[in-house]
NUKOLZA-932404 format. One record per residue (C-alpha): residue number from 1; residue in one letter; y, x, z. Coordinates in steps of 0.05 Angstrom, whole numbers, always signed. Layout:
BEGIN
+-----+---+--------+--------+--------+
!   k ! r !     yy !     xx !     zz !
+-----+---+--------+--------+--------+
! NUM ! A !      Y !      X !      Z !
...
+-----+---+--------+--------+--------+
This chain:
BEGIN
+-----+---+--------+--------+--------+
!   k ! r !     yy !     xx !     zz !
+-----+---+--------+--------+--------+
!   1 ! X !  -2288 !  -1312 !   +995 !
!   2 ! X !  -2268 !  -1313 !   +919 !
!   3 ! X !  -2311 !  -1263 !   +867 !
!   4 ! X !  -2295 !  -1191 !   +871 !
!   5 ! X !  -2326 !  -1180 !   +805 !
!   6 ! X !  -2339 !  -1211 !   +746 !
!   7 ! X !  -2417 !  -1192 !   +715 !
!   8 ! X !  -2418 !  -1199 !   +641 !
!   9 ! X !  -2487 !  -1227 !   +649 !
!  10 ! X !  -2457 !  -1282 !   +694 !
!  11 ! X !  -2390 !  -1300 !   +659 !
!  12 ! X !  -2373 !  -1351 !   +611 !
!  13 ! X !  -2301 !  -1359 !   +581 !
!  14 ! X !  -2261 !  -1425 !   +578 !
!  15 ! X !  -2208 !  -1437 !   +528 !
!  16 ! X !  -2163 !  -1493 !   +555 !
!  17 ! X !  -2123 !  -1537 !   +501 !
!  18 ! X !  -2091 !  -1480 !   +460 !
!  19 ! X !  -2062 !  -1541 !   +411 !
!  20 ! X !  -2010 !  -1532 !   +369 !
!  21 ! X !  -1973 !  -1594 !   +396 !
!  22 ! X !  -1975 !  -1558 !   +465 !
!  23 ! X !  -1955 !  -1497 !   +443 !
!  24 ! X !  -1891 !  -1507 !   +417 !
!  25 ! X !  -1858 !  -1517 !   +483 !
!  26 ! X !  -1897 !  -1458 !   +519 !
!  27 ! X !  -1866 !  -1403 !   +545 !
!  28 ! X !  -1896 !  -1338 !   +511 !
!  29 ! X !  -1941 !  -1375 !   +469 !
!  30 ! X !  -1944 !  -1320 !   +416 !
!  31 ! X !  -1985 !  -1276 !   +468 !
!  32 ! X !  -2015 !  -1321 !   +500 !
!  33 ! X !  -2051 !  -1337 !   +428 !
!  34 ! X !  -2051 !  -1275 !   +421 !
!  35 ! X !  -2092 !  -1257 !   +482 !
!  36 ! X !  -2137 !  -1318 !   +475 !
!  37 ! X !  -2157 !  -1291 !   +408 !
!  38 ! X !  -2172 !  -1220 !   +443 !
!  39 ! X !  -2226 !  -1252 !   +495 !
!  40 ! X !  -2254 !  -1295 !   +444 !
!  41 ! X !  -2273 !  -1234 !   +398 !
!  42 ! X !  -2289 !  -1188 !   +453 !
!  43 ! X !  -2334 !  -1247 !   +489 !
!  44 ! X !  -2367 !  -1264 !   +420 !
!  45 ! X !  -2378 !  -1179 !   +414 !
!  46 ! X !  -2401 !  -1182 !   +484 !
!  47 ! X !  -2450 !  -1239 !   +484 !
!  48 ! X !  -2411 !  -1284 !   +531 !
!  49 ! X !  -2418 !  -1369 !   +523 !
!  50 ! X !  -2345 !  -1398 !   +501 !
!  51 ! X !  -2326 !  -1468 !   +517 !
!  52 ! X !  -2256 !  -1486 !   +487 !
!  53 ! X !  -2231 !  -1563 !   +502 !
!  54 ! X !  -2177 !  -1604 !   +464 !
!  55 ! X !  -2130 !  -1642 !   +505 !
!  56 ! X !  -2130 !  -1725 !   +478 !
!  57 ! X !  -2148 !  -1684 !   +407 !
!  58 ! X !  -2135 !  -1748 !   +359 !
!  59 ! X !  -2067 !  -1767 !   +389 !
!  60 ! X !  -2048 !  -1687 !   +406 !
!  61 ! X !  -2081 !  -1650 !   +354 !
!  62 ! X !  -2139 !  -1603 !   +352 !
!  63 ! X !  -2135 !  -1525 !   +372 !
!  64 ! X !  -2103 !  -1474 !   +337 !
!  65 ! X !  -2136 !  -1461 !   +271 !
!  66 ! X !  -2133 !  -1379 !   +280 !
!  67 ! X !  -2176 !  -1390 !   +347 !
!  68 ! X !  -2222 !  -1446 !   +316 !
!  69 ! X !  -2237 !  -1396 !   +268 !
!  70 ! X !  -2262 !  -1341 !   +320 !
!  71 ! X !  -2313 !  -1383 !   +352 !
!  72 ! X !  -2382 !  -1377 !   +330 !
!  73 ! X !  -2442 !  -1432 !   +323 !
!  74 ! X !  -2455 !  -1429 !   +397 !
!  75 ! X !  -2390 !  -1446 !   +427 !
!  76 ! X !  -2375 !  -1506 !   +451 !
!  77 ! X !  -2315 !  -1538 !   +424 !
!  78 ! X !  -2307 !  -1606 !   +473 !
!  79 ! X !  -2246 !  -1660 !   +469 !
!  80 ! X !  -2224 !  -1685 !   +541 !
!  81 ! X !  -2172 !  -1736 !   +566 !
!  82 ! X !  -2178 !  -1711 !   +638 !
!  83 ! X !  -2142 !  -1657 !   +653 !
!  84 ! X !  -2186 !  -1618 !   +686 !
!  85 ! X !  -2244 !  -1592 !   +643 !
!  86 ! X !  -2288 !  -1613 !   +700 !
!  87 ! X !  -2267 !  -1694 !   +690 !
!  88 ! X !  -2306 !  -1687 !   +615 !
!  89 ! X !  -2379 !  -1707 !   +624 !
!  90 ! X !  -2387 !  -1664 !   +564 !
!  91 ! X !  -2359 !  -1598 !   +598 !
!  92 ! X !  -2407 !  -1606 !   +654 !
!  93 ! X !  -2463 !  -1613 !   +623 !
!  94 ! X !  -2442 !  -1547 !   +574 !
!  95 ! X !  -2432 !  -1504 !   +645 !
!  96 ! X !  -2500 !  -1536 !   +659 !
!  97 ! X !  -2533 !  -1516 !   +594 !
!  98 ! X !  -2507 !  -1437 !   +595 !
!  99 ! X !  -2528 !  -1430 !   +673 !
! 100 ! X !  -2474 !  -1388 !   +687 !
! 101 ! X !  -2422 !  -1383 !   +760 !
! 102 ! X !  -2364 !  -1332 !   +734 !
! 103 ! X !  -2318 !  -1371 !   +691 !
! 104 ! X !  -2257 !  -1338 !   +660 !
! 105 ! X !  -2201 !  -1387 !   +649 !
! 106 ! X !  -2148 !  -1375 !   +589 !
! 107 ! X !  -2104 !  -1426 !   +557 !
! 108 ! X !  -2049 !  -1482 !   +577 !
! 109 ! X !  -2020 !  -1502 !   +612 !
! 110 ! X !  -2026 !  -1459 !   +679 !
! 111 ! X !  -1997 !  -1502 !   +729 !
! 112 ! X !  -2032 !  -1566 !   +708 !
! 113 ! X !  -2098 !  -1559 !   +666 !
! 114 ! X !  -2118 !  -1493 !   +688 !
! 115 ! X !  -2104 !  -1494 !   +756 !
! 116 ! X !  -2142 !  -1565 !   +753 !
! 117 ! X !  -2200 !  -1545 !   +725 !
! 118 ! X !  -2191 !  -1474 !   +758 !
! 119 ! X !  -2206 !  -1520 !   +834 !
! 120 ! X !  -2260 !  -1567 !   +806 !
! 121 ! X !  -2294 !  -1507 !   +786 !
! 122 ! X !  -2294 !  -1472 !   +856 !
! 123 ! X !  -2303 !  -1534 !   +887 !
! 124 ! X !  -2369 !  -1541 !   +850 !
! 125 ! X !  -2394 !  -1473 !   +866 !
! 126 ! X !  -2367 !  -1431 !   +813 !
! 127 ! X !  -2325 !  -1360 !   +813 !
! 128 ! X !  -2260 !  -1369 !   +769 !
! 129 ! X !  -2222 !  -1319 !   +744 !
! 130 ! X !  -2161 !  -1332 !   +708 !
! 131 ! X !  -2120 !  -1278 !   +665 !
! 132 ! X !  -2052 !  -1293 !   +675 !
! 133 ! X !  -2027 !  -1247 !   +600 !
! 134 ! X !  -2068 !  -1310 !   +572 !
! 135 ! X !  -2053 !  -1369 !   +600 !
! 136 ! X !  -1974 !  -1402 !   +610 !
! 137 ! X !  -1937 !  -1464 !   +616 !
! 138 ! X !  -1873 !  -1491 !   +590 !
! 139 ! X !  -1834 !  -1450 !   +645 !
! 140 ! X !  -1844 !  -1381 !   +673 !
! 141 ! X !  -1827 !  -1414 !   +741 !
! 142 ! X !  -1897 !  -1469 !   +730 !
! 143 ! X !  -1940 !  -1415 !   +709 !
! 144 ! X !  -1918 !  -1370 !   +772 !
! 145 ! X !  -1929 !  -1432 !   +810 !
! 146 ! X !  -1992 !  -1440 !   +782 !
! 147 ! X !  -2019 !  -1377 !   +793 !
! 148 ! X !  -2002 !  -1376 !   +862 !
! 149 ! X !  -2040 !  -1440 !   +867 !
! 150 ! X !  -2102 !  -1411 !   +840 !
! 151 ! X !  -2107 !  -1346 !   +884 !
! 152 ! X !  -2086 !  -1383 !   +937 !
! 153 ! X !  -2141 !  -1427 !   +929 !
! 154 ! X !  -2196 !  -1371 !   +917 !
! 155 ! X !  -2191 !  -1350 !   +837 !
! 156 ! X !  -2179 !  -1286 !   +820 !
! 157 ! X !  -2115 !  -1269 !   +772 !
! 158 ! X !  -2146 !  -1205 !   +722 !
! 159 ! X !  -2121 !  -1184 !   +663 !
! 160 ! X !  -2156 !  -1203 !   +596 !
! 161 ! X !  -2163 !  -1126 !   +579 !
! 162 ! X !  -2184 !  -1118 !   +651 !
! 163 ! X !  -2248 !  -1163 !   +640 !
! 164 ! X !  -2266 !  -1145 !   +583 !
! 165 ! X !  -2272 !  -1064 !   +608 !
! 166 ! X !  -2312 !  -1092 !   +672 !
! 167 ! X !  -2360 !  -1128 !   +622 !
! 168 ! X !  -2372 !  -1063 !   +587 !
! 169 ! X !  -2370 !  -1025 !   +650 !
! 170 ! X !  -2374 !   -957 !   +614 !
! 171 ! X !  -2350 !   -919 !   +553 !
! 172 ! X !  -2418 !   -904 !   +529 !
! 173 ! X !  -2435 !   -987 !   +522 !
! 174 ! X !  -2460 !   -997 !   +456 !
! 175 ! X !  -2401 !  -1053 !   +431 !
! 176 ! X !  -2347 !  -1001 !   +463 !
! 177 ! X !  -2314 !   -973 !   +396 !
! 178 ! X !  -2312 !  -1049 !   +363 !
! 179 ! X !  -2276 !  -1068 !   +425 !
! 180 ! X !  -2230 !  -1015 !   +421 !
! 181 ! X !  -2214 !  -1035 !   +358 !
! 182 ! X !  -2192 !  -1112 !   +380 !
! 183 ! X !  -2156 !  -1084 !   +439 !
! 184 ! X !  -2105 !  -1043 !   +399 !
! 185 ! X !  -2101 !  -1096 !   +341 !
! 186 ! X !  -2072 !  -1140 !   +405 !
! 187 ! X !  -2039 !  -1101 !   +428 !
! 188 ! X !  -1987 !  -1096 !   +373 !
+-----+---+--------+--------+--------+
């Protein structure tokens, strides 16, 4: 039975390939940047582990700058040729070193990478939620597809403002207003 919730004490976020390369062909890829920015600021407010990968990085390119520049010291930032996150070595062993089960998939594309690494995680004992306002492929009709893979499968579709509120769980949570803040700069 797949996670009902997601515990901020539990939850990591992964940022899959956002690369400029990529992202030229994706549909929506303004938001979807746009979204992956949002979790990355309110998981770095929050206190939440971040591992972003690069897809093949020194023939494709590394990630976008603007989301590069979001990450602090601890993140991991972790090239892969596989395309599952769960083929790097290197992405194992960060899941192993943060000691987490909730992981909270964003990035590209949907119907290959994150539904890949969306499987290998659940397969391997983990929850996986994936917000679909933050992750896309080069088709509405592959991300759909993907999706549908995902819950089918056992992952939970959420929204990115959706987890975010269920990490904080209340108005009165301490990082509250300087998450308010990052939710209505996305949302313009």
């Amino acid at each position: 039975m797949p996670a009902l919730s997601c515990p901020v004490q539990d939850a990591f976020l992964v940022v899959i390939d956002v690369q400029p390369t990529f992202m030229a062909a994706i549909h929506e890829a303004e938001r979807v940047e746009r979204r992956c920015g949002f979790l990355i600021q309110s998981a770095n407010l929050l206190g939440v582990p971040i591992i972003a990968t690069e897809q093949y990085p020194t023939r494709m390119g590394d990630m976008a700058t603007e989301l590069v520049e979001l990450f602090t010291p601890s993140a991991y930032l972790i090239p892969k040729m596989s395309f599952s996150c769960w083929g790097s070595a290197e992405f194992r062993k960060a899941t192993e070193l943060i000691g987490r089960k909730t992981a909270i998939l964003v990035g590209i594309e949907t119907h290959i990478c994150v539904t890949l690494t969306a499987l290998d995680l659940m397969a391997n004992g983990f929850n996986v939620f994936v917000c679909p306002d933050a992750v896309s492929a080069r088709s509405n009709e592959m991300h759909k597809l993907g999706m549908e893979r995902i819950r089918d499968s056992g992952g939970m579709p959420s929204h990115s403002e959706s987890i975010v509120y269920e990490w904080m769980g209340t108005a009165e949570h301490p990082k509250f207003r300087d998450v308010l803040k990052i939710v209505k700069e996305a949302a313009r």
